[in-house]
Structure formats: structure tokens, C-alpha cells
C-alpha positions in Angstrom: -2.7 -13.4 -17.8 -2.3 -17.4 -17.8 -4.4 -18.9 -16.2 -2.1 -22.5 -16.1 0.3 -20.8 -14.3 0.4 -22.3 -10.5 2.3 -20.0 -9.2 -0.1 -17.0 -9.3 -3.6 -16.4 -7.9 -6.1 -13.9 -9.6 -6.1 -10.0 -8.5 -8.8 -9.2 -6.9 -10.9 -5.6 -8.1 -12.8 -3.1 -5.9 -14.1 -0.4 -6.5 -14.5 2.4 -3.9 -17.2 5.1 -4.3 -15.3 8.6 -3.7 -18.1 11.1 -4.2 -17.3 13.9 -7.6 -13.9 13.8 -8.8 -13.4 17.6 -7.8 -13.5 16.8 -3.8 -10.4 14.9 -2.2 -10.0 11.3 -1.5 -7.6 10.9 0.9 -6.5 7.3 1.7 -4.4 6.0 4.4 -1.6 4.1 3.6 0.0 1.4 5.9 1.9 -2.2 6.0 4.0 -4.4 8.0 2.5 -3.8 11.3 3.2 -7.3 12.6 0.4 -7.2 15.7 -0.4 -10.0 18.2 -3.3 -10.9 20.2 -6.4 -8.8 19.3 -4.2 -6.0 17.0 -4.8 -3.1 19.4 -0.9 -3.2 20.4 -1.0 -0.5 17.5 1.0 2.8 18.6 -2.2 5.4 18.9 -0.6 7.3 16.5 -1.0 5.2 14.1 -4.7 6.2 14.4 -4.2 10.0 15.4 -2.2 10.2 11.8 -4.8 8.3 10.0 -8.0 10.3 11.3 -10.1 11.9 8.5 -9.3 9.4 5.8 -11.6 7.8 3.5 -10.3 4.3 3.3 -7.1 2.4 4.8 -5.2 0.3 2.4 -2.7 -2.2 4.6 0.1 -4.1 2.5 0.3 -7.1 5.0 2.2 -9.1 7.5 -0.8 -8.1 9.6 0.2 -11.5 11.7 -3.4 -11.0 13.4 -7.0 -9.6 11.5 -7.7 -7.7 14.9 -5.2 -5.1 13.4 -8.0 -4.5 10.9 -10.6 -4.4 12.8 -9.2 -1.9 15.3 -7.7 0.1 12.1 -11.5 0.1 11.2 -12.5 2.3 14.1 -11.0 5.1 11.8 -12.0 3.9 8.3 -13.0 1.2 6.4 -10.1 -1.1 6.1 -8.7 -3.1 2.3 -5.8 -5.5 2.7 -3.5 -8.1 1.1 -2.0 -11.0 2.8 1.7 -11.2 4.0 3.3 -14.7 3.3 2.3 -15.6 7.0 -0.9 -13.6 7.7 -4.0 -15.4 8.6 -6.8 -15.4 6.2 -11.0 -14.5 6.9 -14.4 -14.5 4.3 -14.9 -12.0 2.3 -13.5 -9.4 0.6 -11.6 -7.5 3.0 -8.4 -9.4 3.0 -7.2 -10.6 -0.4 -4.8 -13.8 -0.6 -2.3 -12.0 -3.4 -2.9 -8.6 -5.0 -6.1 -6.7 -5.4 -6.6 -3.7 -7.2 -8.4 -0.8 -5.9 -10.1 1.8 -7.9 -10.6 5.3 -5.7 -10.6 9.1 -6.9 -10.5 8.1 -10.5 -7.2 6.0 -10.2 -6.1 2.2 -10.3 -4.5 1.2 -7.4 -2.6 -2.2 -7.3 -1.9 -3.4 -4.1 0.6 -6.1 -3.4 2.7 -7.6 -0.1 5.9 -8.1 -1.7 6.5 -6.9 -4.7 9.4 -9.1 -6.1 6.3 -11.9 -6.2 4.0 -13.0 -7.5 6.0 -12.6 -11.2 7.1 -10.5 -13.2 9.6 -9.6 -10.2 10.2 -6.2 -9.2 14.0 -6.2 -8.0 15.1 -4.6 -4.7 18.9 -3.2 -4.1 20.6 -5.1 -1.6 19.8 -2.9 1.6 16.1 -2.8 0.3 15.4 1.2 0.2 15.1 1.0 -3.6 13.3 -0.9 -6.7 16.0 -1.5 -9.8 13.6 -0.1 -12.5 14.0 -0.3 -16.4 12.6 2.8 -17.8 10.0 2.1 -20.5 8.9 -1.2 -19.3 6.3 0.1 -16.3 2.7 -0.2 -17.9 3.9 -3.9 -19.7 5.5 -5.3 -16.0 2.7 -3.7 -13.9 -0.2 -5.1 -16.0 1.0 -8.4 -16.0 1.6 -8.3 -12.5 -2.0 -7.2 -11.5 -3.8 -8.6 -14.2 -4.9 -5.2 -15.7 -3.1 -1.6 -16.2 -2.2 0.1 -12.6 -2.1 4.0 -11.7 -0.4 3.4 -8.4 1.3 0.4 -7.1 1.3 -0.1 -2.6 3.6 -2.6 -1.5 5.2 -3.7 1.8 7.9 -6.2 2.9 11.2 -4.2 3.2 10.0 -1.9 6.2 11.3 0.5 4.0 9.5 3.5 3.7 9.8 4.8 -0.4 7.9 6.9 -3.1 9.4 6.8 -6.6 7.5 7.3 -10.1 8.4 4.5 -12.5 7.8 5.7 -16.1 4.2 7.1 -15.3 3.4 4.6 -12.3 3.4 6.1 -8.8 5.7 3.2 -6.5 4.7 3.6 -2.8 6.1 1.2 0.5 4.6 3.1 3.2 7.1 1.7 5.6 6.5 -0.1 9.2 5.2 1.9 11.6 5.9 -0.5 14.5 9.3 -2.7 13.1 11.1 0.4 11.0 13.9 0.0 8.7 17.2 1.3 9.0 16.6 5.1 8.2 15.5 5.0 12.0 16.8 4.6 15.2 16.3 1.1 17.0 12.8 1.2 19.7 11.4 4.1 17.3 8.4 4.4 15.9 8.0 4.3 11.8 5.7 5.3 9.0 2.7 5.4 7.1 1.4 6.7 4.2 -0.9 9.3 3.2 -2.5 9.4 -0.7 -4.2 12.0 -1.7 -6.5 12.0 -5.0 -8.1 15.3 -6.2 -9.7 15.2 -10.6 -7.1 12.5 -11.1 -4.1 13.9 -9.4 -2.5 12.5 -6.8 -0.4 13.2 -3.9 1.8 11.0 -1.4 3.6 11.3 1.2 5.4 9.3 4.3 4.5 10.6 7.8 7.2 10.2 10.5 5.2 8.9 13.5 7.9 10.0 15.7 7.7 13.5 14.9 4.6 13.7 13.2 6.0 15.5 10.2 6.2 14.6 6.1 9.2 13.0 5.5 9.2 12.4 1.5 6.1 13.6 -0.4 5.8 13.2 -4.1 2.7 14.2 -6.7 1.9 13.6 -10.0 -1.3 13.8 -12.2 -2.2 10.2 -13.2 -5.8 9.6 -14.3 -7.3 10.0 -17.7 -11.0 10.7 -16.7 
């Protein structure tokens, strides 16, 4: 990756200690929450859905960091900065894209994932990514500075899973400002990933009814 170029800032790497490969990492997933004041306005369940994960991955447009800290009263909390979010020290919130490495697996995180470059295209309404086949590991590793299992984004408010060539594409939705597959004053979505030996699971929870609403797995690591 260039380092000239002014228009991007370097990924940021964690790594996340999961215990033996054979037990299951499960990881809540979750962006666009757009809280005020101290960030308990959160629907509670956003935290009922989320109890008994490992780790909570937020997307952005957080708009406040208590929304972290009161997402950390489940689990430890990673994030990446919406255009407008606030920053803090540290290594909690990361300005661009960071890349998180749980269960095995290399997981990209980014806000919006038309930016920084290479862009990612959206269709029109913003439920889907316009994806050239074959061109996944060269577009992802550029865009997070290093080869990606999983990608997490945000932005649209719409919730999506898709597998682009062998790359798991997840938007866990809004669960608090949803997108137009739900009706206006409902709650949304988050995500659940689940890693197990270097297979992974995701799915969308409907926090209206509690139930999976898309779910895709695939077997991604080389370990």
C-alpha cells in the first residue's frame, strides 16, 4: 500500500485471543447506532441479543463513545469511526479500518465501504455491493492493507451477508435507524459471527422479533 497517498490512513491490526480453535468464538456484530448523550438510549435488546459473546465489533456512526462503553457491560467492545463520530486514545476506536484477527480468521473492519479506495460499489437503493467475480482477494487487500477473511461494514442501514469470491461481506444493519426492509418506528439488526476450527457462521437477528433473518456459513481459514 502507498504510503504517499493522502487520501488513506493505515489499517489498524488486533489480535484477539480466542482460546483452541475447536471451541466457538462467537462475536457480536453491530453499526450505525447513531446514540446521543451518554449512549445508553440503546434498545435493551440490543444487549439481550448480544449476551454470551466474546467480543463486539461496531462499524460506526457511533455519534457518542458512551455507546461503547455501555455496549462494554456485555463484552469488550472494537470499533471504527463513522465520517462524523468522535474520536478517544487508544486502541479501541480506530480512525479508518482495522483488522481483527479472532477464531483463526482475518477480519477487516470498515465504516463505509465505498471508501477509503479501491471502492466497493453499492446499487442504487443500497441493499447490495456490485461485485466482479475474481477480483476479491486483490480489492480487499488493498483496501485493508493485508489479505481479509471477512469484511464488516456499515453506512447503508442495510442489513446484508453475501460471499464475494471466497470473502464473507457482512452490514449488520442499524438496529436503532433501519433501512427500508422494515417498517418506520421499528427496531433493526445486528449481527452475530460465529467462528468454530476456521469456519464461520453469520447471521442477522431481527430485534423486533428476535428471530434469524438471513444466516450464511462458509469455511474460511487455512490454519
Amino acid at each position: 500500500m502507498s504510503t504517499t497517498d493522502p487520501d488513506r490512513t493505515e489499517p489498524q491490526s488486533d489480535g484477539v485471543p480466542c482460546g483452541a480453535l475447536n471451541q466457538i468464538t462467537r462475536i457480536g456484530l453491530i453499526s450505525d447506532t447513531h446514540s446521543a448523550g451518554s449512549g445508553r438510549d440503546l434498545p435493551t435488546q440490543v444487549l439481550e441479543a448480544l449476551q454470551g459473546v466474546y467480543l463486539i465489533l461496531h462499524c460506526g456512526d457511533l455519534e457518542c463513545i458512551g455507546v461503547l462503553d455501555y455496549l462494554e457491560t456485555v463484552a469488550p467492545v472494537l470499533a471504527v469511526r463513522g465520517y462524523e463520530d468522535p474520536r478517544e486514545p487508544g486502541g479501541r476506536l480506530a480512525d479508518a479500518t482495522r483488522v481483527v484477527e479472532a477464531g483463526g480468521l482475518a477480519i477487516g473492519m470498515i465504516h463505509d465501504i465505498q471508501w477509503p479506495s479501491p471502492k466497493i460499489a453499492t446499487t442504487g437503493d443500497g441493499t447490495r455491493l456490485v461485485l466482479t467475480e475474481g477480483q476479491a482477494d486483490a480489492v480487499l487487500a488493498a483496501k485493508f492493507g493485508r489479505p481479509v477473511d471477512v469484511v464488516l461494514f456499515g453506512d447503508t442501514h442495510e442489513e446484508l451477508i453475501c460471499r464475494w469470491d471466497e470473502a464473507l461481506i457482512i452490514n449488520p444493519g442499524s438496529p436503532t435507524y433501519p433501512g427500508r426492509r422494515h417498517r418506520r418506528g421499528t427496531l433493526g439488526t445486528i449481527g452475530l459471527l460465529e467462528i468454530q476450527a476456521g469456519e464461520c457462521y453469520a447471521r442477522i437477528i431481527d430485534l423486533e422479533t428476535g428471530e434469524t433473518s438471513m444466516s450464511y456459513g462458509c469455511a474460511q481459514a487455512e490454519l
